[in-house]
C-alpha positions as CSV (number, residue, x, y, z in Angstrom):
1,X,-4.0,5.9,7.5
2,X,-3.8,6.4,3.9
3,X,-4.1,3.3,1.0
4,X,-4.1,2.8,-2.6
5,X,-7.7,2.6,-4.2
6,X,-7.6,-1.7,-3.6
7,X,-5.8,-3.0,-0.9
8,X,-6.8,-6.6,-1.9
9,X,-3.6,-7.9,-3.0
10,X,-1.6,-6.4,-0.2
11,X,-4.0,-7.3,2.5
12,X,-3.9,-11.3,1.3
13,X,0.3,-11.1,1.0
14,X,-0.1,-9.5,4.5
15,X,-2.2,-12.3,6.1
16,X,-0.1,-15.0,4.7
17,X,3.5,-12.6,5.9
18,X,1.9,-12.9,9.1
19,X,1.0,-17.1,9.1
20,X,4.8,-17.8,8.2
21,X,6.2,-15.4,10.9
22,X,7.6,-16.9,14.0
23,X,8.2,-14.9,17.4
24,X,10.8,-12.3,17.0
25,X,13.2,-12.6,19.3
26,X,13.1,-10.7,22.3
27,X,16.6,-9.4,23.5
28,X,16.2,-6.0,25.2
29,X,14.7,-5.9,28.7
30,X,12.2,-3.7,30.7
31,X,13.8,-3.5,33.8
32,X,10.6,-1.7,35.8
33,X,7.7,-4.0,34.5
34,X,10.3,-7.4,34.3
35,X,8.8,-7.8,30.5
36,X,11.3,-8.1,27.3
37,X,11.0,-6.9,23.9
38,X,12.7,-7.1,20.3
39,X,14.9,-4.0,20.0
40,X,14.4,-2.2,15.7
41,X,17.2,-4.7,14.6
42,X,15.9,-7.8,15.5
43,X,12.6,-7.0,14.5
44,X,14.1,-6.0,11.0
45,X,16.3,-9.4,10.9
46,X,13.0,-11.3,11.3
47,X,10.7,-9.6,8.7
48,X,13.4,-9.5,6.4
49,X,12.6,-12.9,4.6
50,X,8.7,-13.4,5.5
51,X,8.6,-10.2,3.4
52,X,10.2,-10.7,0.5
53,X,8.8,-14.1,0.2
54,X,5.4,-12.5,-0.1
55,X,6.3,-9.9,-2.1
56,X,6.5,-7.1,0.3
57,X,8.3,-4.3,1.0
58,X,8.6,-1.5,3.9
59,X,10.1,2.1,3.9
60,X,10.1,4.8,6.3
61,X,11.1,8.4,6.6
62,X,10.6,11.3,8.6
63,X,7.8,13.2,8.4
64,X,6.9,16.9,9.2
65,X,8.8,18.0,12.1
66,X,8.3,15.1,14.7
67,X,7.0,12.4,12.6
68,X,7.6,9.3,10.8
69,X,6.0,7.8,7.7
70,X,5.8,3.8,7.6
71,X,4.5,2.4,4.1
72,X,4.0,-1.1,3.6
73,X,4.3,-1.8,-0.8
74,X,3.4,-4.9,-2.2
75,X,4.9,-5.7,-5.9
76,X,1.2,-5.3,-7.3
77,X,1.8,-1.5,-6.7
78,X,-0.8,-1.5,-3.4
79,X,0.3,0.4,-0.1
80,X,-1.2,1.2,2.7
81,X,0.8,4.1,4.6
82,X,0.4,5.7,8.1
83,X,2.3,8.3,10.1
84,X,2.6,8.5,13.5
85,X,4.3,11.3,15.9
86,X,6.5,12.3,19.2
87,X,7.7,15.8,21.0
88,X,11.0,15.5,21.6
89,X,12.1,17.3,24.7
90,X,14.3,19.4,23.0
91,X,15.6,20.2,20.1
92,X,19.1,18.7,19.7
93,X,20.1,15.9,17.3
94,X,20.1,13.3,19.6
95,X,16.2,14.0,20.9
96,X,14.8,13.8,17.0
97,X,17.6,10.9,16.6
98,X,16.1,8.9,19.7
99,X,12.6,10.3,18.8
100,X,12.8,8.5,15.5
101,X,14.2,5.1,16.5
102,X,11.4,5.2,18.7
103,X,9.0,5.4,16.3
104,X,10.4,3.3,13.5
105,X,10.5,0.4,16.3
106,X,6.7,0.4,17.1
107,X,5.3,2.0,14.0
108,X,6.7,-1.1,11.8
109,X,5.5,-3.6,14.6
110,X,2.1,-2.0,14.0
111,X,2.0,-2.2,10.5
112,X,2.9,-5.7,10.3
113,X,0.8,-6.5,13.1
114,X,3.6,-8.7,14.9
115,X,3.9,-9.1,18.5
116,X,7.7,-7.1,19.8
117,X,7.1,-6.8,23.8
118,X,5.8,-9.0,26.4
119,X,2.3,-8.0,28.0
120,X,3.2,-6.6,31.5
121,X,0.1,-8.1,33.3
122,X,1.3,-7.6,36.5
123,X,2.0,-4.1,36.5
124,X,-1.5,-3.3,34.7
125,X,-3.3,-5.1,37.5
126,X,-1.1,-3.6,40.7
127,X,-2.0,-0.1,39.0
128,X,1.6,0.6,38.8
129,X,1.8,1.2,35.5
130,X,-0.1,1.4,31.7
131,X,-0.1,-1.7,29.8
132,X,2.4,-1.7,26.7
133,X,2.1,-4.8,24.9
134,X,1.7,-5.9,21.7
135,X,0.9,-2.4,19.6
136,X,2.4,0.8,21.0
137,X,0.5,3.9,20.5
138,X,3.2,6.3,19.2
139,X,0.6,8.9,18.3
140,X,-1.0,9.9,21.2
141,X,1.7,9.1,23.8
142,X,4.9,11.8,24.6
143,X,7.9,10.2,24.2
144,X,9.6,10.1,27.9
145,X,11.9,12.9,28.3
146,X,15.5,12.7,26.0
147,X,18.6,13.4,27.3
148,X,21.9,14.8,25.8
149,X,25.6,14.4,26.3
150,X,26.1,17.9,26.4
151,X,25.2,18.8,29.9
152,X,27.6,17.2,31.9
153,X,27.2,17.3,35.9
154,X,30.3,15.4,37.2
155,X,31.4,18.7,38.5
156,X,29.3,18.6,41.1
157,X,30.9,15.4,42.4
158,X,33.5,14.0,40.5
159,X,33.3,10.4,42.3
160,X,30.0,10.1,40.2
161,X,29.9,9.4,36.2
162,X,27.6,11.9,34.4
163,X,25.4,9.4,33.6
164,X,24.5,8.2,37.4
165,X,24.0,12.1,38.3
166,X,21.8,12.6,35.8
167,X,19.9,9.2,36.6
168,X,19.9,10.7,40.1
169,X,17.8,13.7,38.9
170,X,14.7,11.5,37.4
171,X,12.0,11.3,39.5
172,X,9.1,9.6,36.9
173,X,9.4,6.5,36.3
174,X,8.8,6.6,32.2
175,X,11.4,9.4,32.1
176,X,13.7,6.6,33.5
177,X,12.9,4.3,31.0
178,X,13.9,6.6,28.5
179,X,16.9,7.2,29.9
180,X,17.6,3.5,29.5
181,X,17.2,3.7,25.8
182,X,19.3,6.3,25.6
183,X,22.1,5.3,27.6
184,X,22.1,1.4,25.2
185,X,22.2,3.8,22.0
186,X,24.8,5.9,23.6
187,X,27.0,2.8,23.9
188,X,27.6,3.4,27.8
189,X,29.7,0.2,29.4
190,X,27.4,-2.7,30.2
191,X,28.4,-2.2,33.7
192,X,27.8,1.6,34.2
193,X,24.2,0.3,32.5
194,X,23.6,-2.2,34.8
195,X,24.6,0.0,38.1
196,X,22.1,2.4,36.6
197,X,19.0,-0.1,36.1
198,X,19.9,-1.4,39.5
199,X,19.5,2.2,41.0
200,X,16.3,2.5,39.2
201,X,14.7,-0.5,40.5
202,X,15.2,0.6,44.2
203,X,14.0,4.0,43.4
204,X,10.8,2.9,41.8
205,X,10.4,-0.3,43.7
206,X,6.1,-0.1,44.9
């Protein structure tokens, strides 16, 4: 993390940002650990005003080859400023494009120190899974593996979309979550999304 020479300003404007926020809303799901959490637009839609009231200001942009920069100004002319990083799979514009929403979701929510995704108790005490709540940890976690729209497999059986046929080939269980993200940014039909999640469940289902 790098700051200005006084954060004194910025860190009082941040404590009160944080007293006047209430719980951003919560409107994408986790379909594997049955948790929710606020997707980078709804997050945004509820800073907006908490921010600007206390005189702050966010930016972020890419950084190096797989990272992302998020600084926090405050009017005074204080920041604080931290970058944080992900592999894509590959090197098409739709991994570093996933790749950076990624980022820009959980790198803000750390910044601000706001709450985006429900703590998924259960599956950190069955041992099914690690626990992702509050804070993500962009920088030492590998973002689950990206997928493209250029591979298309429906000639292999043509009854099936190319979406379910690739969904068929996951066998980890964070790949298939984020093949989930994908898919919503994608803009693939509700119901082709839900089959999908459906299928998912059954095949990870402890």
């Amino acid at each position: 993390m790098n700051k200005s020479e006084s954060i004194k300003t910025i860190a009082t404007a941040l404590a009160q940002f944080q007293s006047e926020m209430t719980a951003v809303k919560k409107d994408a799901k986790n379909p594997f650990f049955h948790s929710r959490y606020a997707d980078l637009s709804s997050i945004i839609e509820a800073i907006r005003i908490p921010l600007a009231r206390n005189s702050l200001s966010f930016c972020q942009f890419p950084s190096g080859l797989n990272g992302l920069t998020t600084l926090l100004m405050h009017a005074s002319g204080e920041w604080i400023e931290d970058t944080a990083s992900m592999t894509p799979k590959d090197s098409s514009p739709q991994a570093t494009g996933s790749v950076l929403t990624y980022l820009r979701r959980y790198s803000l929510s750390a910044v601000l120190g706001i709450a985006t995704e429900d703590d998924d108790d259960g599956a950190v005490a069955s041992g099914t899974a690690q626990k992702e709540a509050k804070v993500a940890r962009p920088a030492t976690r590998s973002i689950p593996k990206v997928y493209t729209i250029e591979d298309d497999p429906t000639k292999e059986d043509p009854k099936k979309s190319s979406w379910r046929m690739k969904a068929e080939r996951i066998e980890v269980r964070e790949e298939a979550l984020g093949y989930l993200d994908f898919l919503k940014e994608e803009g693939v039909p509700q119901k082709e999304m839900d089959e999908i999640t459906d299928y998912f469940k059954r095949k990870f289902k402890k």
